[in-house]
Z-matrix of the N, CA and C atoms (Angstrom, degrees):
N
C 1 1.442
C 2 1.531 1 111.15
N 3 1.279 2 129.07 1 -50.55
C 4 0.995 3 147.71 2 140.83
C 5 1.880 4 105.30 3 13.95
N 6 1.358 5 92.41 4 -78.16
C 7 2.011 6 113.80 5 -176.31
C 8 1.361 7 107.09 6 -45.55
N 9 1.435 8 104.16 7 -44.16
C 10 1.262 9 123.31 8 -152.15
C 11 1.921 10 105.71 9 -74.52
N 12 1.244 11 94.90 10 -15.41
C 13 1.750 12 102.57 11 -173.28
C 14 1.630 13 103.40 12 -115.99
N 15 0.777 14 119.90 13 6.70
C 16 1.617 15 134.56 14 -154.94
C 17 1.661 16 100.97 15 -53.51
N 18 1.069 17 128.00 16 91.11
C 19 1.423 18 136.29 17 157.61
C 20 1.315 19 110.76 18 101.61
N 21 1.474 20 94.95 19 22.38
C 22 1.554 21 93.09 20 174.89
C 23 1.948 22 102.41 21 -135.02
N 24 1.456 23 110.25 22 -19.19
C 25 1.361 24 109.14 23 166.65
C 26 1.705 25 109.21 24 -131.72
N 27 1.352 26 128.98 25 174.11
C 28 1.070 27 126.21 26 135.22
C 29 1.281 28 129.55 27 -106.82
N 30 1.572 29 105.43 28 150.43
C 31 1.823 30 105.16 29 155.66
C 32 1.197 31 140.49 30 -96.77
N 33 1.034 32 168.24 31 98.58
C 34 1.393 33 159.31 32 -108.77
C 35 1.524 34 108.23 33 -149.55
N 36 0.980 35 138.22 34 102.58
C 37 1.472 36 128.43 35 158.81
C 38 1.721 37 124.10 36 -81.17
N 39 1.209 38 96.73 37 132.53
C 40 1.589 39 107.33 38 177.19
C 41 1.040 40 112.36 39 -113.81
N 42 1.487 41 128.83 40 109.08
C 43 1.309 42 133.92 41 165.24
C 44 1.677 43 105.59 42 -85.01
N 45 1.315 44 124.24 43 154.47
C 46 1.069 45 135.37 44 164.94
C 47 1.838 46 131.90 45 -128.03
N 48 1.399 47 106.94 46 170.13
C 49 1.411 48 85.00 47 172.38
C 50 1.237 49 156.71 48 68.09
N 51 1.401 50 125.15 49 -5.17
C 52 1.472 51 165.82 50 -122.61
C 53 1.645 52 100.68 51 -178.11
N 54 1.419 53 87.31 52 158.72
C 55 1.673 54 110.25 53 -172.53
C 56 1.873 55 97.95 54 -81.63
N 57 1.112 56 119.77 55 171.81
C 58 1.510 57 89.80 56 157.65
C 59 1.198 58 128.02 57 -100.36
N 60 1.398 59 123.11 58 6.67
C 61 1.645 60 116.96 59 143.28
C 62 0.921 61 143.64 60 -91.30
N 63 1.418 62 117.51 61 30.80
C 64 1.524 63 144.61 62 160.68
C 65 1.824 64 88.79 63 -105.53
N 66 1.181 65 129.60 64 -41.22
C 67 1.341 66 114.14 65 175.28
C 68 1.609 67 133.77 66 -64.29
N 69 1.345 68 88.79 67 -38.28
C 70 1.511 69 110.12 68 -172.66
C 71 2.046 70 100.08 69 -82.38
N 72 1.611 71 121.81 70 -22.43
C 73 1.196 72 125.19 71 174.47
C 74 1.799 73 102.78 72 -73.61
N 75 1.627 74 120.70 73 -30.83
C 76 1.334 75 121.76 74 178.96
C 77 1.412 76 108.88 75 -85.08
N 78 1.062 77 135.27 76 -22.15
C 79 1.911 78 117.26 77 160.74
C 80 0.900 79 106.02 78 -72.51
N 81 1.895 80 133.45 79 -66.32
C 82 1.335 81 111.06 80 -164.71
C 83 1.810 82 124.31 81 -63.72
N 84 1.596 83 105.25 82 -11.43
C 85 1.332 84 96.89 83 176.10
C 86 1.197 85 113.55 84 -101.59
N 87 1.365 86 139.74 85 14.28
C 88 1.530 87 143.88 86 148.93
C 89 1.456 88 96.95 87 -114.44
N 90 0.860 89 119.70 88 105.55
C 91 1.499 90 127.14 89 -168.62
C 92 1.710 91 110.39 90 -58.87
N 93 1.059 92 113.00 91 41.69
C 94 1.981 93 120.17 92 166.07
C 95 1.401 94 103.76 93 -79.38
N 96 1.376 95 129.12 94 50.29
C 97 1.828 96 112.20 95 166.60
C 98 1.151 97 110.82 96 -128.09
N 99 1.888 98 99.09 97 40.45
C 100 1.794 99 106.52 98 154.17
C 101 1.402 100 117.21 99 -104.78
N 102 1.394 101 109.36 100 23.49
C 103 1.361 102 124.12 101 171.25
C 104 1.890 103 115.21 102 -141.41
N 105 1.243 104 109.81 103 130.23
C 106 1.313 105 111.82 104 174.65
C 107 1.683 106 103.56 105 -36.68
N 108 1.645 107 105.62 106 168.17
C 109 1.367 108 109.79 107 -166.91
C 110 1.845 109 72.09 108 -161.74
N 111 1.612 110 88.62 109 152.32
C 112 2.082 111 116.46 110 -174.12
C 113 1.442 112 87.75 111 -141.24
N 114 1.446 113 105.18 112 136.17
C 115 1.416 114 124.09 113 151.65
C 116 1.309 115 137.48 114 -66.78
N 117 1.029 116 143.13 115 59.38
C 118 1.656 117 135.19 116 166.48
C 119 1.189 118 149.99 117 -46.97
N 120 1.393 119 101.48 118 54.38
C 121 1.331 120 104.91 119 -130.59
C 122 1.832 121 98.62 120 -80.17
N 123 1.155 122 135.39 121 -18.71
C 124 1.026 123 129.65 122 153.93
C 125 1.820 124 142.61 123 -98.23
N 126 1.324 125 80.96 124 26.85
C 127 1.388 126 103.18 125 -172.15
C 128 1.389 127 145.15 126 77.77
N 129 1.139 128 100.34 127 -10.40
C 130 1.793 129 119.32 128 -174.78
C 131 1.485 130 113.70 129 -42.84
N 132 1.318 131 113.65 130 -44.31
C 133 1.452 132 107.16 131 -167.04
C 134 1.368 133 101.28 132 -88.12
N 135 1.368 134 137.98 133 -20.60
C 136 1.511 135 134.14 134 172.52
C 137 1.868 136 103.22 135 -64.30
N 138 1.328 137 100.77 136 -45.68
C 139 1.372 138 105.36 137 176.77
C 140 1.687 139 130.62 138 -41.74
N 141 1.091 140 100.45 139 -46.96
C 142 1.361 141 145.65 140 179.09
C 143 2.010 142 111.55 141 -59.12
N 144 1.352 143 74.62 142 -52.95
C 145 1.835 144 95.83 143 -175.99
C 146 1.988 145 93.93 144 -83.27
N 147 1.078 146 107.88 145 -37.58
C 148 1.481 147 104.60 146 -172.68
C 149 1.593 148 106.38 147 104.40
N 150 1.194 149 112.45 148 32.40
C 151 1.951 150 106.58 149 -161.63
C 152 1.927 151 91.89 150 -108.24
N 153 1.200 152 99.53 151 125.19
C 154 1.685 153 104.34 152 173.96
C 155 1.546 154 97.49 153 -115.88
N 156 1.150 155 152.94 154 -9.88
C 157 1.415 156 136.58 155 163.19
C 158 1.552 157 108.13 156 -134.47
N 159 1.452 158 124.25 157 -171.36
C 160 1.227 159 122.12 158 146.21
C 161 1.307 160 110.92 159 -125.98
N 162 1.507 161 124.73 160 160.64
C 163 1.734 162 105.04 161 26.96
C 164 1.651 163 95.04 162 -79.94
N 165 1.741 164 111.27 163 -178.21
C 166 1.189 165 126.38 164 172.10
C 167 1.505 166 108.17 165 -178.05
N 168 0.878 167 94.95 166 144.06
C 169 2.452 168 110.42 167 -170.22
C 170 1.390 169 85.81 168 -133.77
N 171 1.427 170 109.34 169 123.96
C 172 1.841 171 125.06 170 136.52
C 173 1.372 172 86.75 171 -90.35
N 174 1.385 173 89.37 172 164.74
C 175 1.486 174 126.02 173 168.04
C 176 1.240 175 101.72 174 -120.05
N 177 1.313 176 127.81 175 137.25
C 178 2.081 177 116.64 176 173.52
C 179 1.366 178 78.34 177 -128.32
N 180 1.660 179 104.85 178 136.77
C 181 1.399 180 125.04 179 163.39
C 182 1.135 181 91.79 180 -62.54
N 183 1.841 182 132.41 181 -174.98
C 184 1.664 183 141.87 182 124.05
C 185 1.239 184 122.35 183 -56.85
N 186 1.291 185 126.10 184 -10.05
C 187 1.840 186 108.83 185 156.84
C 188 1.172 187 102.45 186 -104.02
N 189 1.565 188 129.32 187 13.40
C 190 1.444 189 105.06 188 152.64
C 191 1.682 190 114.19 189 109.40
N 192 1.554 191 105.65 190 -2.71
C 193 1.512 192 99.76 191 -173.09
C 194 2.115 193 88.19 192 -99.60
N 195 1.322 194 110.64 193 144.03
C 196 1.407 195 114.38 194 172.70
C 197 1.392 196 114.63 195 -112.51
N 198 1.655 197 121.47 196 -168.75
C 199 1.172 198 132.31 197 -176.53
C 200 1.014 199 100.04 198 -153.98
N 201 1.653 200 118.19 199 125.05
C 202 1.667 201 126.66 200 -176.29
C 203 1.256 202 120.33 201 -94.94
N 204 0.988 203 126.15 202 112.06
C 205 2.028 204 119.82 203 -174.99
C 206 1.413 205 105.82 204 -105.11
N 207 1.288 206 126.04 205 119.75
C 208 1.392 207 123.96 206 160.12
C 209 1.153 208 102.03 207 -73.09
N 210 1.526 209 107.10 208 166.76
C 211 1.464 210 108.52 209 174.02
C 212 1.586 211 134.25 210 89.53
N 213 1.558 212 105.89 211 148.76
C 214 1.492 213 88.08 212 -174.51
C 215 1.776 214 113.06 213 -72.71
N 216 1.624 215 100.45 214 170.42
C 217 1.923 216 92.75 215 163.02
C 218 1.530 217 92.67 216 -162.61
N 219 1.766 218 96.43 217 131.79
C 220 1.220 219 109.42 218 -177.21
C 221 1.365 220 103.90 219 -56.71
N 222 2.000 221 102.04 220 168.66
C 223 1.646 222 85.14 221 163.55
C 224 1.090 223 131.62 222 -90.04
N 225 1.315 224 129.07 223 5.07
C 226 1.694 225 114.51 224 150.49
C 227 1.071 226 124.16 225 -41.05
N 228 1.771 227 119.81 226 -54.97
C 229 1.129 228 130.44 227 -173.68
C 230 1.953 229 109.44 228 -66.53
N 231 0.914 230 114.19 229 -33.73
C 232 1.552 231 140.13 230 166.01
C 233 1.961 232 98.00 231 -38.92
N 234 1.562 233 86.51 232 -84.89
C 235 1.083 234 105.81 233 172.23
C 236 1.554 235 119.19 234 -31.98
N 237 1.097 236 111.04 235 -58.21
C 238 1.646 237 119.81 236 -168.32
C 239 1.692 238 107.38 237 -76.76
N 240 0.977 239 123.43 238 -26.56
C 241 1.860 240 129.30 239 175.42
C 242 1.358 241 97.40 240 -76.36
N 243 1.527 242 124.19 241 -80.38
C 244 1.782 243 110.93 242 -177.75
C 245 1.690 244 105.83 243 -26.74
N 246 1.826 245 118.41 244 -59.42
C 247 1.398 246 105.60 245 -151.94
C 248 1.601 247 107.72 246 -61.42
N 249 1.551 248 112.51 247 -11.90
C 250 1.594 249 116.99 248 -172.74
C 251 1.539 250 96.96 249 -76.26
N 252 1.387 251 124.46 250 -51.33
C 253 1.119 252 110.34 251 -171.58
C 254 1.511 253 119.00 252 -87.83
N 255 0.812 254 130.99 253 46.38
C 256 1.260 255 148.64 254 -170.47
C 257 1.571 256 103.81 255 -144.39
N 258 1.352 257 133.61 256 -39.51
C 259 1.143 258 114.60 257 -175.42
C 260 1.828 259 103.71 258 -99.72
N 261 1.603 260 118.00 259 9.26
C 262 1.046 261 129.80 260 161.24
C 263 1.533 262 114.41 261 -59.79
């Protein structure tokens, strides 16, 4: 998905909570390490976002206001929210 947005969005993964080799053991074993990945390791940026479990996706506009989704979302649905905010 990643390719597919290539210089027009980013993806960012935030792990939290975890050592980072309990983090770095959860990308390579769900295979997400075609996208950068951040450590949180004390939670701040989930905090921040408002995220108490996962899964969970913000969206951050470029001035900075976001949208918090609990929950999983396929990537169609993935797919189909970036292309909304993007043609915003």
């Amino acid at each position: 998905m990643q390719h597919q947005f290539e210089g027009r969005a980013r993806i960012i993964g935030v792990a939290s909570r975890d050592t980072i080799e309990q983090i770095e053991a959860f990308v390579a074993d769900t295979g997400v390490d075609t996208f950068p990945h951040a450590a949180d390791i004390d939670g701040d940026v989930w905090e921040h976002y408002g995220i108490s479990s996962q899964p969970a996706f913000v969206f951050i506009n470029d001035d900075g206001t976001f949208d918090t989704r609990l929950g999983s979302l396929d990537e169609d649905r993935l797919t189909e929210r970036v292309e909304q905010l993007l043609a915003s």
